[in-house]
C-alpha angles and dihedrals in degrees: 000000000000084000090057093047089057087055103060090049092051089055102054089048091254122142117245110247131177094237086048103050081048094055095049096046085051092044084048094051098118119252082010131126127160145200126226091257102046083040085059090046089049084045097048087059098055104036130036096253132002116204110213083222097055089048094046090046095053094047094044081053098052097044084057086050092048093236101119120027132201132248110196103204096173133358087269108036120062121183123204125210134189102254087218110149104007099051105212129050091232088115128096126259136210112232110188113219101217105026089032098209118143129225126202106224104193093160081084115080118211107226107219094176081073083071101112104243117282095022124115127207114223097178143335144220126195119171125169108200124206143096121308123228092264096050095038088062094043 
């Protein structure tokens, strides 16, 4: 995995960097998606110190490079994922309401042709909200 990660860097003409490659692996866990603070306490497990900057910086790289994309869950809390398969972050996401995780949900194709003629999409956001199944048998 880390090799594919270097590669995705190496693609889009970034330097591989150690706080980089972490926040990717971590971007690439399945069923997983972080905020930046959730992605600076994972951080501060795995390095010595960990600089919120740096952190916002990377992601905000990385968002500018479409190889992570956001997930805006409220107004205030915004989620980050790894774009990986789908190639792009236009799909909807499950968002549970008492774990929070989020969940990508490419399987769902967003239909573009529904756009009424002579608009233009810029971007999209698309969040069912619920329990997941976790969560829904607790």
């Amino acid at each position: 995995m880390v090799a594919k990660i270097e590669s995705i860097l190496k693609n889009k003409n970034l330097s591989v960097t150690d706080i980089r490659r972490q926040i990717l692996l971590m971007l690439n866990r399945p069923n997983a998606a972080f905020s930046q603070k959730e992605i600076e306490e994972e951080l501060e497990k795995e390095m010595d110190s960990v600089d919120r900057v740096t952190v916002y910086r990377n992601i905000k790289t990385l968002l500018e490079n479409k190889i992570i994309h956001p997930i805006v869950v409220e107004p205030q809390q915004i989620k980050y994922k790894l774009i990986g398969e789908s190639k792009s972050g236009e799909h909807p996401h499950f968002y549970c309401q008492k774990c929070e995780k989020v969940v990508c949900m490419p399987q769902y194709k967003f239909d573009k042709s529904q756009i009424p003629d002579g608009f233009q999409i810029e971007s999209s956001q698309i969040t069912i909200e619920g329990l997941c199944a976790k969560c829904v048998n607790q």
